[in-house]
Every structure is written in structure tokens, then in C-alpha cells.
C-alpha positions as CSV (number, residue, x, y, z in Angstrom):
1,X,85.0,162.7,120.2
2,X,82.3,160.4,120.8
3,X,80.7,162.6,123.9
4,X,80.3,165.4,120.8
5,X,78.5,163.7,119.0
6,X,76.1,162.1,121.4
7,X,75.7,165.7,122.3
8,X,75.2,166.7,119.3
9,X,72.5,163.7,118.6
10,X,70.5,165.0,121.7
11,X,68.3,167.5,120.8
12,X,67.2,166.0,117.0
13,X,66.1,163.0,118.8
14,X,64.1,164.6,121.7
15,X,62.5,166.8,118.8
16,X,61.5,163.4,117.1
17,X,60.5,162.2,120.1
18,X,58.0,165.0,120.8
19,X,56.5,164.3,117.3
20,X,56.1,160.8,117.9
21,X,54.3,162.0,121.3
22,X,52.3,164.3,119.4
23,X,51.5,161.8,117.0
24,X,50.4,159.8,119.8
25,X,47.9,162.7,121.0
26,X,46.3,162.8,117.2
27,X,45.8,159.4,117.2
28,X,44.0,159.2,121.0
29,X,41.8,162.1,119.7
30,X,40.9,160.8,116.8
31,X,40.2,157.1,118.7
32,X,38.2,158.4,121.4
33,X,36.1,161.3,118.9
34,X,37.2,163.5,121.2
35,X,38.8,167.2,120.8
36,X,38.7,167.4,117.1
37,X,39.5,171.3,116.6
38,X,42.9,169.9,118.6
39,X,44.1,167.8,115.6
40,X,45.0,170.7,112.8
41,X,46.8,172.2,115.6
42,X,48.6,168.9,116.5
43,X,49.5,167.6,113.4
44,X,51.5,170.9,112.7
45,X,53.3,171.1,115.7
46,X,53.7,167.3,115.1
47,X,55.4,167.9,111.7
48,X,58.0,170.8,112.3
49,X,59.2,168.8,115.0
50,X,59.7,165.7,112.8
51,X,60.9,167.9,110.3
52,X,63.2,170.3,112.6
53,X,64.6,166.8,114.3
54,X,64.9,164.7,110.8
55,X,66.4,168.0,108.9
56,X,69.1,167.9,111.9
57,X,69.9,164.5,111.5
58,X,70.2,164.6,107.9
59,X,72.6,168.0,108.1
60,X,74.6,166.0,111.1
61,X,75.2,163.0,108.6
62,X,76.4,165.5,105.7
63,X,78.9,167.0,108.6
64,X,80.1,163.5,109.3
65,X,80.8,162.6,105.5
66,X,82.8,165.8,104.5
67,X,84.7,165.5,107.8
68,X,85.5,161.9,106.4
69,X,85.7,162.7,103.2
70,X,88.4,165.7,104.0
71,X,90.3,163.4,106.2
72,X,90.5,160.5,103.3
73,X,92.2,163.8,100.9
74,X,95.2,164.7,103.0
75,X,98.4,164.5,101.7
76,X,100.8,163.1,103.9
77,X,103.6,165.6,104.7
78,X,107.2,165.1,102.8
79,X,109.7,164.2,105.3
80,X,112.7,167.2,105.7
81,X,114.9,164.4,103.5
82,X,113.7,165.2,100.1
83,X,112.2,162.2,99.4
84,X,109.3,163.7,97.5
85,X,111.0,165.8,95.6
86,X,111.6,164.8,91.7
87,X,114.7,163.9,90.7
């Protein structure tokens, strides 16, 4: 169960990664005044991959709490003795 979800945490975080490194790219251009018809371009790829990486997080965590919360519902099964039954 765990290797699922470090599967499943693989691809939001190299999608935040690649904003942070596009980040990174904004800020050298903007340091060194160099390349400024780059930045528009950078800080939109830059945002749909924090937003693409966050927004898959955030829909991961929802999984994780109905799959908890559905787990924290269930009715144990009535033994074949009757025990539940009323009376």
C-alpha cells in the first residue's frame, strides 16, 4: 500500500519541481537583465506546473480522507449467532 502511494506522489512532485526550476530561470533572467521576452513565457509554464502538481496533491489528500473516512463507517458484520438481532 505504501509503494501506491509513493507512486502515486511521483509525478505531482516532479511537476512542482519543474516549477520551482522554472522559477529559478525567471529569477536568473531577471538578475542578470537578460532574456526578458523569456519571462511571460516562463512564468506561465511555471504556474500550470505548480498548479497541475499542487491541484494533484490536493485531489490525492481528498482520496486519502474519504478512503479513511469510508473505512471509519463500516459496520462490523453480525456473527451467524444472532447476536444482533433484537429480541
Amino acid at each position: 500500500m505504501r509503494r501506491a502511494w509513493r507512486e502515486r506522489l511521483t509525478l505531482p512532485i516532479i511537476e512542482i519541481c519543474f516549477g520551482i526550476y522554472m522559477s529559478i530561470f525567471i529569477f536568473i533572467s531577471l538578475y542578470w537583465q537578460f532574456a526578458y521576452a523569456s519571462v511571460p513565457f516562463l512564468c506561465i509554464f511555471a504556474g500550470g506546473y505548480f498548479y497541475v502538481g499542487f491541484s494533484s496533491l490536493y485531489v490525492l489528500y481528498k482520496m486519502q480522507q474519504d478512503a479513511e473516512d469510508r473505512r471509519g463507517r463500516e459496520v462490523p458484520a453480525v456473527g451467524a449467532g444472532g447476536a444482533g438481532r433484537p429480541g
